[in-house]
C-alpha positions in Angstrom: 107.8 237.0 158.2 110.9 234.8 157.2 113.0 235.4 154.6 112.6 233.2 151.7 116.5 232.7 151.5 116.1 230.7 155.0 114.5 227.9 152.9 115.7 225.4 149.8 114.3 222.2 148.6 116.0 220.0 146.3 115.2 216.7 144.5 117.8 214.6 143.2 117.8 211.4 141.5 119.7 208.6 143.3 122.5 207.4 140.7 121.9 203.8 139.2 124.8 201.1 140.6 125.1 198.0 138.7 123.8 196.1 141.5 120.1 198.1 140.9 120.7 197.2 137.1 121.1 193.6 138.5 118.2 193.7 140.9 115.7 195.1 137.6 116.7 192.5 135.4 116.3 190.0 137.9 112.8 190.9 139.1 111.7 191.2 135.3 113.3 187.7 134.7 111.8 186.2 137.9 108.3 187.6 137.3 108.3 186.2 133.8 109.1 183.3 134.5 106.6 182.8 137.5 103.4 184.4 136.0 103.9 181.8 132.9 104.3 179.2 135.0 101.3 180.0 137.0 99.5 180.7 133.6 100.7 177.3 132.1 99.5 175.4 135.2 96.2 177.3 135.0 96.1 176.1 131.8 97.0 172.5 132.7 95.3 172.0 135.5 91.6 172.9 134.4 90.1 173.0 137.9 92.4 175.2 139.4 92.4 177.3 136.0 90.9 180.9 138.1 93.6 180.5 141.1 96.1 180.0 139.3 95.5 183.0 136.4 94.8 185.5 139.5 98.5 184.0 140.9 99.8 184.9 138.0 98.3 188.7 137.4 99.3 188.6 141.6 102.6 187.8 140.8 102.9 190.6 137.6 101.8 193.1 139.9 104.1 192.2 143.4 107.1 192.2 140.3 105.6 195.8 139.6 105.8 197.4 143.1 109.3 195.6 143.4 110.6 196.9 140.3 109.4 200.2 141.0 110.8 200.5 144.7 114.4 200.5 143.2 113.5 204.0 141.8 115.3 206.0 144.4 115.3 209.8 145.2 116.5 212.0 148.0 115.5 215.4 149.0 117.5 218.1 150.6 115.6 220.5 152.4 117.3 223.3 154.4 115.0 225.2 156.7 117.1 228.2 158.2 119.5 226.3 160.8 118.9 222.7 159.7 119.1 219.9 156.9 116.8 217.4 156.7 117.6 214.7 154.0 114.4 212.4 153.0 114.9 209.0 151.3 111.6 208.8 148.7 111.3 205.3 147.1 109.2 204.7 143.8 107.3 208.1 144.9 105.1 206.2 147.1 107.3 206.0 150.4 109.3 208.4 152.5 111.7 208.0 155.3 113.7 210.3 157.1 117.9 209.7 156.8 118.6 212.5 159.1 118.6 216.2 160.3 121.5 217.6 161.4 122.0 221.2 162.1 124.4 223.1 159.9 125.9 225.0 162.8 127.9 221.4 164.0 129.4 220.9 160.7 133.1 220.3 161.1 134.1 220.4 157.9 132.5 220.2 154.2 134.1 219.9 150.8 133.8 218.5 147.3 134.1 214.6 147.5 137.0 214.5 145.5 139.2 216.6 147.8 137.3 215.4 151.1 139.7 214.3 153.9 137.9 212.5 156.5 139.3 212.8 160.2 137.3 210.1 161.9 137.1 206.8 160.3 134.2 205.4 162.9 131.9 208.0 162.0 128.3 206.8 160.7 128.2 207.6 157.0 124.9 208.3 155.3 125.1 208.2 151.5 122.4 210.6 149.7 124.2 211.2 146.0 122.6 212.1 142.8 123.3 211.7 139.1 124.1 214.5 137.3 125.2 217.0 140.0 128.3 217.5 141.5 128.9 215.3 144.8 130.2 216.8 148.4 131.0 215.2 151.9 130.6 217.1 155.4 131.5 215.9 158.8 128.7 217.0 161.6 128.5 216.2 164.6 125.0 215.2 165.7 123.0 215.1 168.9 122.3 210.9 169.0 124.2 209.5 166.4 127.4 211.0 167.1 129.8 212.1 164.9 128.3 211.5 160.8 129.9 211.7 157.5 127.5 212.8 155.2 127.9 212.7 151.1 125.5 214.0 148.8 124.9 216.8 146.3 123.5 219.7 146.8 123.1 222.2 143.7 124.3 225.9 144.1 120.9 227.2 145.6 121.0 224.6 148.4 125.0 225.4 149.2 124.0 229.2 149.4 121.2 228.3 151.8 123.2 226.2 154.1 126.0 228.4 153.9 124.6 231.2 156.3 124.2 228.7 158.8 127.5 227.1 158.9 130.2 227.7 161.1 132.6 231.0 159.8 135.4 229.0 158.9 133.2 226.8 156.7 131.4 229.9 154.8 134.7 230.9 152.8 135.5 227.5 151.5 132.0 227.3 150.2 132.1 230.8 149.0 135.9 230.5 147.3 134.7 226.8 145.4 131.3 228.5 143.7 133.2 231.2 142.2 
């Protein structure tokens, strides 16, 4: 039987950018403004009154899955020699950012004191709001070599941290003290 401690799941909340801000305000503007028009013309034009008044409750409810599909989560999962990082999107879609096995990290750090050493590197961004943010370099199997920023909590760094390489362990180790 495995050990419990080979396992950790996480759920974090993707931060809000202006740009999303931007995006929300602009579907709830644009849907407005098309369901009343298609309701005014329904109104208007008296023989196309049904079409247009199911248009308009089509158009309420695309503007509803739009607006919802810029709520954006991530999930760290560890499973003993690997991290998997899922993209989730309004709670009704899941893709796959990567796996990469914590035994080929390079190096790992807080953001903030994060040094990269190779600037072609594929970077996949998976941060949260309300949790501290950290950056890895791993090298993986396909892609190459990845620059990786998210934020695990304390329970997923403990996880990973038996798989990664020795000289990675202390640094984790020292910074949660």
């Amino acid at each position: 039987m495995e050990d419990i401690t080979n396992f950790s799941e996480q759920l974090v909340i993707r931060e809000l950018q202006p740009a999303d801000v931007f995006k929300r305000v602009t579907i709830i503007v644009g849907t407005a403004l098309l369901s009343l028009a298609l309701f005014f013309l329904g109104v208007v034009l008296t023989g196309w009154f049904f079409i247009l008044w199911m248009l308009g409750i089509g158009a309420i409810y695309l503007g509803y899955r739009i607006y919802t599909s810029t709520y954006v989560e991530y999930e760290y999962i560890v499973t003993g020699n690997e991290l998997d990082i899922d993209k989730i999107i309004a709670q009704r879609k899941r893709e796959r950012l990567i796996t990469v096995k914590l035994s080929k990290f390079k190096s790992i750090s807080r953001s903030e004191e994060f040094e990269p050493s190779d600037d072609d590197a594929t970077v996949v961004l998976a941060y949260g709001e309300d949790s501290e943010d950290w950056c890895a370099e791993v090298e993986h199997d396909s892609i190459g070599d990845v620059r990786l920023c998210f934020s695990p909590n304390k329970r997923t760094l403990l996880t990973m941290n038996q798989y990664l390489p020795a000289k990675l362990r202390l640094d984790i180790d020292e910074s949660e003290e």
